[in-house]
mmCIF file of the C-alpha atoms, coordinates in Angstrom:
data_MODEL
# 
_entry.id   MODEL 
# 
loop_
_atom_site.group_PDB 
_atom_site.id 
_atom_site.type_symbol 
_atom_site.label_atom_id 
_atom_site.label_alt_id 
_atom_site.label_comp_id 
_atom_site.label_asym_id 
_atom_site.label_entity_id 
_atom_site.label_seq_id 
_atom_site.pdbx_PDB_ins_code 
_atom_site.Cartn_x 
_atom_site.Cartn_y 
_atom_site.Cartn_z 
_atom_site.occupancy 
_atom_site.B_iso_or_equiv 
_atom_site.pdbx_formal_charge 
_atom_site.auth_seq_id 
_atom_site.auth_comp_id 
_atom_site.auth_asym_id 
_atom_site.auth_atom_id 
_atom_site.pdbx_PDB_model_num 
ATOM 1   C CA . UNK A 1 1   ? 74.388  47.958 49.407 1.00 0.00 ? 1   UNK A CA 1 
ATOM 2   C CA . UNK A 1 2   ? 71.368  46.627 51.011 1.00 0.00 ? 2   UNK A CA 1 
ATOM 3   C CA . UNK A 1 3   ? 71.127  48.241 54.703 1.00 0.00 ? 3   UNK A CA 1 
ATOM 4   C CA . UNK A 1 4   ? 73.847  50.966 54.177 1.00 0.00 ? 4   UNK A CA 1 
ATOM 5   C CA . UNK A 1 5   ? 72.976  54.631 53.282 1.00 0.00 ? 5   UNK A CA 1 
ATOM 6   C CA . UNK A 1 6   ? 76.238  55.199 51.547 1.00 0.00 ? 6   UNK A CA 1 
ATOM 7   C CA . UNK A 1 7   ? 79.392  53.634 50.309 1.00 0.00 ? 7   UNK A CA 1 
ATOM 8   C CA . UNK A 1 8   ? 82.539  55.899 50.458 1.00 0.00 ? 8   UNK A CA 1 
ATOM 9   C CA . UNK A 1 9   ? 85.697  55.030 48.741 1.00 0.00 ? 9   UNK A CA 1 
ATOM 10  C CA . UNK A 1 10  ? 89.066  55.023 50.242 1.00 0.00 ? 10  UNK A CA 1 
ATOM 11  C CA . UNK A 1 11  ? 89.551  58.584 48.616 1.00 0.00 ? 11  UNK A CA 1 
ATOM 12  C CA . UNK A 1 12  ? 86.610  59.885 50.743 1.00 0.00 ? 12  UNK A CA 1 
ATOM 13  C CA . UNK A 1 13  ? 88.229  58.523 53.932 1.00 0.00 ? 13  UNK A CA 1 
ATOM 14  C CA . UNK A 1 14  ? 88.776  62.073 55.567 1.00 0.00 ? 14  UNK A CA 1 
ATOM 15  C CA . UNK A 1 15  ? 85.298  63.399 54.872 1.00 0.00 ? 15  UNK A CA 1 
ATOM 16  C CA . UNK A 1 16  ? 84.186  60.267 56.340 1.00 0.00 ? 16  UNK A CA 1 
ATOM 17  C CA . UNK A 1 17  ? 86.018  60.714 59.370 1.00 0.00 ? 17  UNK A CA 1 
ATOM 18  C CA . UNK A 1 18  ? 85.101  64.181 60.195 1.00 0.00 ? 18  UNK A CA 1 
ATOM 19  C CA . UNK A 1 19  ? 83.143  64.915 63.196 1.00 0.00 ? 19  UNK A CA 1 
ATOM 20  C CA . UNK A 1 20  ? 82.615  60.782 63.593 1.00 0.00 ? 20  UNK A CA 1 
ATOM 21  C CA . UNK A 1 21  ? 81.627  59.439 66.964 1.00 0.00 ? 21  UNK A CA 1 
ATOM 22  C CA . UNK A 1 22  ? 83.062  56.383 66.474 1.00 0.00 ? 22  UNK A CA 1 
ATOM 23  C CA . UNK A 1 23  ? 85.204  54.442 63.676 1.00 0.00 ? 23  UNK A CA 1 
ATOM 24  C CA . UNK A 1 24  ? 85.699  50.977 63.455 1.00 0.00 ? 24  UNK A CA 1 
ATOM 25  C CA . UNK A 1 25  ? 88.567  49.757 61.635 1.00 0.00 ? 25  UNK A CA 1 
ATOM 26  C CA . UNK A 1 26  ? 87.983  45.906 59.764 1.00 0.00 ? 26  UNK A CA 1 
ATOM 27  C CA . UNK A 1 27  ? 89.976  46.376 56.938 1.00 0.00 ? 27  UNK A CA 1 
ATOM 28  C CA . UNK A 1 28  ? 93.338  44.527 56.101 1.00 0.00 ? 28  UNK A CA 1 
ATOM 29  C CA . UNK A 1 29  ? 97.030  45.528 56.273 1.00 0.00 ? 29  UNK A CA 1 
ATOM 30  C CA . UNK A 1 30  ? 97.981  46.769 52.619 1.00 0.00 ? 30  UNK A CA 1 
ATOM 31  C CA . UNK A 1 31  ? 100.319 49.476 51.408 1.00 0.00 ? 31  UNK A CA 1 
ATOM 32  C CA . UNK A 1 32  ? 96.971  51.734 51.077 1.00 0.00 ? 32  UNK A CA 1 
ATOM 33  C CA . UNK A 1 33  ? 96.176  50.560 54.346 1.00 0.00 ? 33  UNK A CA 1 
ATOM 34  C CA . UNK A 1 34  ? 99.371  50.667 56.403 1.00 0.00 ? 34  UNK A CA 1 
ATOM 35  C CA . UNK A 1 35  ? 99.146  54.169 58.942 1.00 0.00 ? 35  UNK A CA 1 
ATOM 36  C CA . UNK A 1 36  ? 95.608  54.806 57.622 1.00 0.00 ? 36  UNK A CA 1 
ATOM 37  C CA . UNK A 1 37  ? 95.043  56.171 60.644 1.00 0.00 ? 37  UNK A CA 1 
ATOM 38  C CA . UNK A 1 38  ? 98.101  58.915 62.012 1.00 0.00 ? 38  UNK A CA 1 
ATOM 39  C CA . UNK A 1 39  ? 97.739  62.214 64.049 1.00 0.00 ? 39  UNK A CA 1 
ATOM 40  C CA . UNK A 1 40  ? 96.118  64.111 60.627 1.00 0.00 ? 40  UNK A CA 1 
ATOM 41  C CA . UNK A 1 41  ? 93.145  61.845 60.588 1.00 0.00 ? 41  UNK A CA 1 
ATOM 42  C CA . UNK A 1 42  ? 93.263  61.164 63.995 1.00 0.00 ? 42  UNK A CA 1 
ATOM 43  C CA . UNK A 1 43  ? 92.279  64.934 64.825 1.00 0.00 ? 43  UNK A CA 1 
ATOM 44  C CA . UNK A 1 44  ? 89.416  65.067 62.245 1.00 0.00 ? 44  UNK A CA 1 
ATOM 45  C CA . UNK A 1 45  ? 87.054  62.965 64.991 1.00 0.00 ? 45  UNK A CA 1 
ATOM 46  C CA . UNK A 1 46  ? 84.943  63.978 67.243 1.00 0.00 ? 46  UNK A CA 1 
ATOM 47  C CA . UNK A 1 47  ? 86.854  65.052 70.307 1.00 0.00 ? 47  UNK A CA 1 
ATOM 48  C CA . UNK A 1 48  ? 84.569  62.435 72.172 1.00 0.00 ? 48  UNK A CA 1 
ATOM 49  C CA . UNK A 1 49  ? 85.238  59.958 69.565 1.00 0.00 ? 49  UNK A CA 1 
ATOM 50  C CA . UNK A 1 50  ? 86.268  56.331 70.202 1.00 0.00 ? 50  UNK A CA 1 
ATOM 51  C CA . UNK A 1 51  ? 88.686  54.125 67.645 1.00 0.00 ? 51  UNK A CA 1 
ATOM 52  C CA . UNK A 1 52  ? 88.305  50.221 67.491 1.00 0.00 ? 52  UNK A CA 1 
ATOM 53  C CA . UNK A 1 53  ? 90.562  48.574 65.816 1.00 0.00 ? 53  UNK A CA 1 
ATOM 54  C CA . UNK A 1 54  ? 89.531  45.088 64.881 1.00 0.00 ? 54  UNK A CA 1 
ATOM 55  C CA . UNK A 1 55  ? 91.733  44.927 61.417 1.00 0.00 ? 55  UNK A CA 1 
ATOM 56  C CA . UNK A 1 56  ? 95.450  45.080 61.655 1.00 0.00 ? 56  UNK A CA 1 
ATOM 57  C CA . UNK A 1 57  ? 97.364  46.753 64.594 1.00 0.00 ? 57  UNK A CA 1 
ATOM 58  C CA . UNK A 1 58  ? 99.269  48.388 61.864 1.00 0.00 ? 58  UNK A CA 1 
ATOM 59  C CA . UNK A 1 59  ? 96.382  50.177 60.465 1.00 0.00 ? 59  UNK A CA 1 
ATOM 60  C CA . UNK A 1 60  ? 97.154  52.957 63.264 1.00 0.00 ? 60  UNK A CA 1 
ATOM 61  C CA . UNK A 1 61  ? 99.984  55.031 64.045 1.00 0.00 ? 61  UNK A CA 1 
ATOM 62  C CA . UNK A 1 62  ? 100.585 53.344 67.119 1.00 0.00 ? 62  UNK A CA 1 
ATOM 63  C CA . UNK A 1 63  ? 102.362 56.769 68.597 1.00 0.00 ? 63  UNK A CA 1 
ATOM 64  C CA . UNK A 1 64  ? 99.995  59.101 67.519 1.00 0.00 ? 64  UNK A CA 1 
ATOM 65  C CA . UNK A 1 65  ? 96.817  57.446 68.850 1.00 0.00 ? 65  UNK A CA 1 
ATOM 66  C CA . UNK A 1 66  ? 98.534  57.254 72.382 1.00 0.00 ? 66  UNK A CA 1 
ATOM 67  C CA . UNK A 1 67  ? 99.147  61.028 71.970 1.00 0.00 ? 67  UNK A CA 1 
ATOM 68  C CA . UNK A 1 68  ? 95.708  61.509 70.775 1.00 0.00 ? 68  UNK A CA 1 
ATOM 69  C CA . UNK A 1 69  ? 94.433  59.356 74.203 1.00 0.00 ? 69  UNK A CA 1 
ATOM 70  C CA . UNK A 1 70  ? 97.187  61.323 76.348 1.00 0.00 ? 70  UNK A CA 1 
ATOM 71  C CA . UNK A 1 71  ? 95.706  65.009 75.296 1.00 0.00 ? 71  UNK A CA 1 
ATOM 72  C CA . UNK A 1 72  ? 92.068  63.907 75.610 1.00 0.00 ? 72  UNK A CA 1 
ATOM 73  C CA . UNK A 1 73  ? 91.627  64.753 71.663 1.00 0.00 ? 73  UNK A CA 1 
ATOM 74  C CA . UNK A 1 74  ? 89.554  61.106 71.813 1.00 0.00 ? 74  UNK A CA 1 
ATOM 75  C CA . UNK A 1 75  ? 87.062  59.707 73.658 1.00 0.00 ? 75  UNK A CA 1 
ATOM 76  C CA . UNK A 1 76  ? 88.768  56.436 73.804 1.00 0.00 ? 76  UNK A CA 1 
ATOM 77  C CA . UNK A 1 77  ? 90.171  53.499 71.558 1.00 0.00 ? 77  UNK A CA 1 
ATOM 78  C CA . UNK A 1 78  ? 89.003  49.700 72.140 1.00 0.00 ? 78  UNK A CA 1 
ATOM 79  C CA . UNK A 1 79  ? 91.758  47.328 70.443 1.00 0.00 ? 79  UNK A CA 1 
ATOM 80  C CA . UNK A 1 80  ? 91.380  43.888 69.616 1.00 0.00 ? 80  UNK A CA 1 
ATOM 81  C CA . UNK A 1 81  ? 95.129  44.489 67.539 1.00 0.00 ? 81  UNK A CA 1 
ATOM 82  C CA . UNK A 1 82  ? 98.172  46.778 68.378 1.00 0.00 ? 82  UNK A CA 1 
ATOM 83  C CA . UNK A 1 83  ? 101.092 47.616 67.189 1.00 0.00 ? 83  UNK A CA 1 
ATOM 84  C CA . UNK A 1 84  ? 103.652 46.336 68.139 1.00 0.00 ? 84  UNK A CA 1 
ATOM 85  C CA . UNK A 1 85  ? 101.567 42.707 68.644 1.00 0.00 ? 85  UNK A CA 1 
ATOM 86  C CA . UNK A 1 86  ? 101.572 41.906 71.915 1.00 0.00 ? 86  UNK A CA 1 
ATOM 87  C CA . UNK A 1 87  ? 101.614 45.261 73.541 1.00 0.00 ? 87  UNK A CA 1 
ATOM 88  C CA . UNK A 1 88  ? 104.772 44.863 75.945 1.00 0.00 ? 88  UNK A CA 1 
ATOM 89  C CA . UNK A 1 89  ? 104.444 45.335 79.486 1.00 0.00 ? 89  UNK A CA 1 
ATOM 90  C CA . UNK A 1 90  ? 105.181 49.078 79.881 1.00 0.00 ? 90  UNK A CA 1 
ATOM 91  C CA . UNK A 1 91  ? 104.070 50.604 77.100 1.00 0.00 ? 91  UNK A CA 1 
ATOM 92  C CA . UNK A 1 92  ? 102.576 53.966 76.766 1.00 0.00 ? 92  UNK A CA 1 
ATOM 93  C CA . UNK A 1 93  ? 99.131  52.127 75.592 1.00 0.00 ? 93  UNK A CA 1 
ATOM 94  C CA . UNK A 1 94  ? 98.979  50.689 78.845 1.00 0.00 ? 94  UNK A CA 1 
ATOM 95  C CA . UNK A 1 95  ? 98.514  53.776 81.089 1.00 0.00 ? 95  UNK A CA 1 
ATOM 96  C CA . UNK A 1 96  ? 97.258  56.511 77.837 1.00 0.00 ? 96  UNK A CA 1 
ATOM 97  C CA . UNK A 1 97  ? 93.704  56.088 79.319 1.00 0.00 ? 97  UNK A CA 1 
ATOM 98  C CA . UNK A 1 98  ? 90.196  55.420 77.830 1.00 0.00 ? 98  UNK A CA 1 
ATOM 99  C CA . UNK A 1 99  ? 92.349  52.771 76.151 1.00 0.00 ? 99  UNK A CA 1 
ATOM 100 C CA . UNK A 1 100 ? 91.221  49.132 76.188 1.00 0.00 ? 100 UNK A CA 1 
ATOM 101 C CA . UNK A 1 101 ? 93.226  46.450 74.739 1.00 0.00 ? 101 UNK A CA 1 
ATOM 102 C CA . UNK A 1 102 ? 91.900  43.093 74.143 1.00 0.00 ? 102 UNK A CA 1 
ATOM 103 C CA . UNK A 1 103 ? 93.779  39.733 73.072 1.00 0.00 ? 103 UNK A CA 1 
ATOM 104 C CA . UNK A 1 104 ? 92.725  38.776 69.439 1.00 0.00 ? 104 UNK A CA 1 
ATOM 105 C CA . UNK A 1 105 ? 91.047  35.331 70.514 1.00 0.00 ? 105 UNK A CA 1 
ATOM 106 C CA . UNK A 1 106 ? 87.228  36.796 70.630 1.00 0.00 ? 106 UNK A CA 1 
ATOM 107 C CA . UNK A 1 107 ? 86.425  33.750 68.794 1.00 0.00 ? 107 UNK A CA 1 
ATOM 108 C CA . UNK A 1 108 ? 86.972  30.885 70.855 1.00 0.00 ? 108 UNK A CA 1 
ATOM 109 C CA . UNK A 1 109 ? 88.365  27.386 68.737 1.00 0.00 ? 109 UNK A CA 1 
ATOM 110 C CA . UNK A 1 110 ? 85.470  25.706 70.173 1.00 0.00 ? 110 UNK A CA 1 
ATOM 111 C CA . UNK A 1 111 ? 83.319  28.057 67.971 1.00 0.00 ? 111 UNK A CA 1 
ATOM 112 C CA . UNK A 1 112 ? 85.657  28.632 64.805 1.00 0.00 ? 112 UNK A CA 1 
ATOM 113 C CA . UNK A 1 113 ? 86.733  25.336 63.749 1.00 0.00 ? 113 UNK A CA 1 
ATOM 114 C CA . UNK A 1 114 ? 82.966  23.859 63.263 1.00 0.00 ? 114 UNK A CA 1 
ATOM 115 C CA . UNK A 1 115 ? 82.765  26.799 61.317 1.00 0.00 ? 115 UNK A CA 1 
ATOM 116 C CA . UNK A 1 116 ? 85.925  26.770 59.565 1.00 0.00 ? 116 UNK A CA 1 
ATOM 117 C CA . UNK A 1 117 ? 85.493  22.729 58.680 1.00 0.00 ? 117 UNK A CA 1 
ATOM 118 C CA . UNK A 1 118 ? 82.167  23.659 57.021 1.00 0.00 ? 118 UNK A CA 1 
ATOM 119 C CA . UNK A 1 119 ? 84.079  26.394 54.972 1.00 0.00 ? 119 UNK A CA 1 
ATOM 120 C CA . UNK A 1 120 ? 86.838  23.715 54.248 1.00 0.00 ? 120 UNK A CA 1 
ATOM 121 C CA . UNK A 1 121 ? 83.881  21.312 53.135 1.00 0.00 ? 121 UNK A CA 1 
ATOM 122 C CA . UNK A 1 122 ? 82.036  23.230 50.747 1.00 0.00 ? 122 UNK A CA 1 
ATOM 123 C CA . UNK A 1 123 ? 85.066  24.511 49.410 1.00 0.00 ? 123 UNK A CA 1 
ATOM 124 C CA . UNK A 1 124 ? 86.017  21.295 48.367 1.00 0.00 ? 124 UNK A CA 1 
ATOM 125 C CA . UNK A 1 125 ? 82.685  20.333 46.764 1.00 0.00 ? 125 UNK A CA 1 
ATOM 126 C CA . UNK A 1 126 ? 82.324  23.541 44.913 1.00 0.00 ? 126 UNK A CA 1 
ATOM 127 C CA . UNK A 1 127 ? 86.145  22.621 43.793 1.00 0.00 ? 127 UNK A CA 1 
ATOM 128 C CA . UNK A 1 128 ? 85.106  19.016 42.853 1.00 0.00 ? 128 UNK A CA 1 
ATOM 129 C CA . UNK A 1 129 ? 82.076  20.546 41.001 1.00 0.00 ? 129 UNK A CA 1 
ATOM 130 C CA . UNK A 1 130 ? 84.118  22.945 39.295 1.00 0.00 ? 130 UNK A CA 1 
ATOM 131 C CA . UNK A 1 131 ? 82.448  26.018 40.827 1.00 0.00 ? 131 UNK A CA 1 
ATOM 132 C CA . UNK A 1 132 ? 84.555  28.889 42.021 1.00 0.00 ? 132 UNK A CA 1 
ATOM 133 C CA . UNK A 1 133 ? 85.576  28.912 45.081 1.00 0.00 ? 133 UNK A CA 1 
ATOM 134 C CA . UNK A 1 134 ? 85.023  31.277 48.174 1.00 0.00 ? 134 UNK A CA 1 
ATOM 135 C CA . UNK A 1 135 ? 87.092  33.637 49.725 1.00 0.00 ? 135 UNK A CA 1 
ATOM 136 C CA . UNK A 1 136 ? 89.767  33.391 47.859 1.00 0.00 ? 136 UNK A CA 1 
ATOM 137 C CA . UNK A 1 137 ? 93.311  35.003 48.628 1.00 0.00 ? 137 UNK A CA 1 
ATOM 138 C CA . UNK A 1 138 ? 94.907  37.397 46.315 1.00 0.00 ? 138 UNK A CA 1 
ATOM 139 C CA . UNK A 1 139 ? 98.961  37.688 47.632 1.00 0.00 ? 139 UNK A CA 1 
ATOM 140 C CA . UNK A 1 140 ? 99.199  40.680 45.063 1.00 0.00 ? 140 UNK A CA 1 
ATOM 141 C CA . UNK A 1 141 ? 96.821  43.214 46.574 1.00 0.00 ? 141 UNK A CA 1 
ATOM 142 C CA . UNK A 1 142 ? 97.502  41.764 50.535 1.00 0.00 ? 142 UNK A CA 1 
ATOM 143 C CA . UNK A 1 143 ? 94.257  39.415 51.337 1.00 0.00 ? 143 UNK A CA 1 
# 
């Protein structure tokens, strides 16, 4: 891929995670995907490492990540997801430190539906014109 230095599949995930200063999880919730991230891969980061989660909240181990925060085995975690979605008032997330949780509404509707009405639109000419279609959904592998 243009502007990467290497691709890694999902069976290289720990190697990949060793030592990392940072990880950024984008991916989406699967069976694969589902508690990608527990206490096991958790501890292969950098013990200054920090964890976004932009993906799923269910991509982490919810529990594990606060114990990871809690016994300063992470730098920090930024989430944009959690899980359980929302984060209830009270929970351990809250007061784990080096722990900030965002609401999932980076994108503002001013900005996404222009955007998502020009997706919509060439869609449907590419579907008139008999040309495939973009971003499809597949139910059978989750996305």
């Amino acid at each position: 891929m243009a502007g990467t230095e290497f691709v890694l599949g999902p069976d290289k995930l720990d190697a990949a995670l060793a030592g990392a200063d940072a990880v950024v999880l984008a991916c989406p919730l699967t069976d694969e995907t589902r508690h990608m991230m527990d206490a096991k891969r958790l501890a292969l980061l950098g013990p200054g490492a920090w964890l976004v989660n932009v993906g799923r909240g269910a991509l982490v181990v919810t529990e594990d990540l606060v114990d990871a925060l809690k016994n300063g085995l992470l730098g920090g975690a930024a989430l944009d997801v959690t899980d359980p979605e929302p984060l209830p008032e009270g929970h351990a997330l809250w007061t784990a430190g080096r722990c900030i949780v965002t609401p999932p509404s980076a994108n503002p509707i001013e900005l996404s539906r222009p955007r998502l009405a020009a997706h919509l639109e060439n869609n449907v000419g590419r579907f008139v014109l008999g040309e495939d279609l973009l971003d499809l959904v597949d139910p059978a592998v989750g996305y």
